[in-house]
One Martini backbone bead per residue (centre of mass of N, CA, C, O) as a GRO file, in nm:
protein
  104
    1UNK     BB    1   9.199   9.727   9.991
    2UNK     BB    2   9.498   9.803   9.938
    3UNK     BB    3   9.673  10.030   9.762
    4UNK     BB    4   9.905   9.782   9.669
    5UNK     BB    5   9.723   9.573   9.598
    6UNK     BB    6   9.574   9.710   9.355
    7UNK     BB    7   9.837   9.762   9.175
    8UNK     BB    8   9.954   9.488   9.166
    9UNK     BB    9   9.638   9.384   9.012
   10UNK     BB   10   9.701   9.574   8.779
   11UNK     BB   11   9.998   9.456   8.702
   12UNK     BB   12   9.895   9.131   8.638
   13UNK     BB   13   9.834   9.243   8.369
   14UNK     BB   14   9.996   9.206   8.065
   15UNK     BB   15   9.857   9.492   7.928
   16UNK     BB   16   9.926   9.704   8.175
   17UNK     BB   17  10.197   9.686   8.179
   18UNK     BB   18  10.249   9.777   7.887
   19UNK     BB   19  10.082  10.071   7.916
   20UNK     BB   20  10.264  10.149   8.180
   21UNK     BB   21  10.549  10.145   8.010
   22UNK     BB   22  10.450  10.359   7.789
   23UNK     BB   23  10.430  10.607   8.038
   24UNK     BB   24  10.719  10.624   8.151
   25UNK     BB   25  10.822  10.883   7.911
   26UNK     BB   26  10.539  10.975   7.934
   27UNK     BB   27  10.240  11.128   7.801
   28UNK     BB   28   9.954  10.989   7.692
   29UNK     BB   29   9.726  10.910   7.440
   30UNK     BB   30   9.539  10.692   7.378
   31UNK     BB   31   9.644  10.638   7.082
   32UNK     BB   32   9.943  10.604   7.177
   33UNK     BB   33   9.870  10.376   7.355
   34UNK     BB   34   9.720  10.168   7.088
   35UNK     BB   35  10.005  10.152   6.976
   36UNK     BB   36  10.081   9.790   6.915
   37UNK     BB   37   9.818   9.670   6.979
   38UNK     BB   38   9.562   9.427   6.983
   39UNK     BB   39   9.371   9.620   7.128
   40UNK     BB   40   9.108   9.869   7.145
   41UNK     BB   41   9.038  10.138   7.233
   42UNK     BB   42   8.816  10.015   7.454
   43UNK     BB   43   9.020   9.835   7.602
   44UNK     BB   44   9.204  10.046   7.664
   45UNK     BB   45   9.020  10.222   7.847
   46UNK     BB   46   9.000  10.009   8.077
   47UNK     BB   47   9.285   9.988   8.159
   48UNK     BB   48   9.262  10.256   8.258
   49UNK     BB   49   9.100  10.249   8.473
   50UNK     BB   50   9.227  10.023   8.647
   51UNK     BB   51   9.514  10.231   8.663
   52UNK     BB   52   9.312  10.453   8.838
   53UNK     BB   53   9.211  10.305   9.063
   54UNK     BB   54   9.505  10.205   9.137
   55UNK     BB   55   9.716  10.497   9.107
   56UNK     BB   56   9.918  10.465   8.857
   57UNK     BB   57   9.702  10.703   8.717
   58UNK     BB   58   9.660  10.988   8.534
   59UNK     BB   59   9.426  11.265   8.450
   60UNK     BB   60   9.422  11.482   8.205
   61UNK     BB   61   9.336  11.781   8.009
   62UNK     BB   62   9.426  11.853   7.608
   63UNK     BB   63   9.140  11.986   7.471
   64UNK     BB   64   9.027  11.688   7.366
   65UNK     BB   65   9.247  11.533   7.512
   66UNK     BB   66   9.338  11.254   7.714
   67UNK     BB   67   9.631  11.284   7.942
   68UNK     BB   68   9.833  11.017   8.028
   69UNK     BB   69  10.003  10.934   8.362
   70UNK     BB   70  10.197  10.884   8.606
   71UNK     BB   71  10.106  10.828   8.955
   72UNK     BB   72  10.303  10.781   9.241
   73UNK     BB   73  10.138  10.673   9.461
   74UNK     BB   74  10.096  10.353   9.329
   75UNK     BB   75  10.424  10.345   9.372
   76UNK     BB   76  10.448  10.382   9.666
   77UNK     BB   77  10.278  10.152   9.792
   78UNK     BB   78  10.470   9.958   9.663
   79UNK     BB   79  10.699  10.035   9.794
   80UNK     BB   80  10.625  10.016  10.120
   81UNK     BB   81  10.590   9.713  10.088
   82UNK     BB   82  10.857   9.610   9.988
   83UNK     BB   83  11.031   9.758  10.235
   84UNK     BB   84  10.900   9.570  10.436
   85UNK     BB   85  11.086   9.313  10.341
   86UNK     BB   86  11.344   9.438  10.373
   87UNK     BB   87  11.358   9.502  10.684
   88UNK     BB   88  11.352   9.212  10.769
   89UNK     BB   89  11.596   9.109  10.590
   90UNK     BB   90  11.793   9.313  10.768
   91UNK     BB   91  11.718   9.171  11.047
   92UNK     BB   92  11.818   8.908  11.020
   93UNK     BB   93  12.115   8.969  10.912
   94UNK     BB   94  12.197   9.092  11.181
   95UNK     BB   95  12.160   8.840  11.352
   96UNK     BB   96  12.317   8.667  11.230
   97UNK     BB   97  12.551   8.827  11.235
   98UNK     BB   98  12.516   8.855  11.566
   99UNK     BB   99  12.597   8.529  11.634
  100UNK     BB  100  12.847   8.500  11.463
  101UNK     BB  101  13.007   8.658  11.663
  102UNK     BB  102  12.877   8.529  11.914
  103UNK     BB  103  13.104   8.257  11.882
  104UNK     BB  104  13.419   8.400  11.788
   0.00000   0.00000   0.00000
């Protein structure tokens, strides 16, 4: 499985998206990361080992607490393969509009 699929795999649960949302302005501890959601701070790290096993998150550790921040290279390879679409479509529009020009 590619690094982006598994990426994409691991953002496809409305929980994780969530946790990775939170994620999004600072690094947090577990316990910050689990203020406000419905489920327990065991099942907060379960989703949160699927979000660093696809490269989404990473941990360090400051004093006796693992703090969670996001990880670039997850994001990089869901945009490499997202840009991988836009090029595509750019090169369609390219070929479209160079038929129109030689219609003209």
């Amino acid at each position: 499985m590619s690094s982006s699929e598994k990426a994409f795999n691991a953002l496809g649960d409305p929980t994780r998206r969530i946790i990775f949302e939170k994620l999004r302005t600072s690094p947090l501890a577990v316990v910050h990361i689990a203020e406000g959601l419905s489920i327990s701070r065991p099942a907060v790290s379960q989703h949160l080992k699927v979000l660093r096993e696809a490269k989404l998150i990473s941990i360090h550790q400051q004093g006796t607490k693992n703090i969670y921040q996001i990880d670039q290279q997850g994001i990089l390879a869901m945009r490499s393969y997202l840009d991988s679409f836009w090029d595509t479509a750019l090169a369609a529009f390219k070929s479209a509009a160079e038929k129109t020009e030689d219609h003209e």
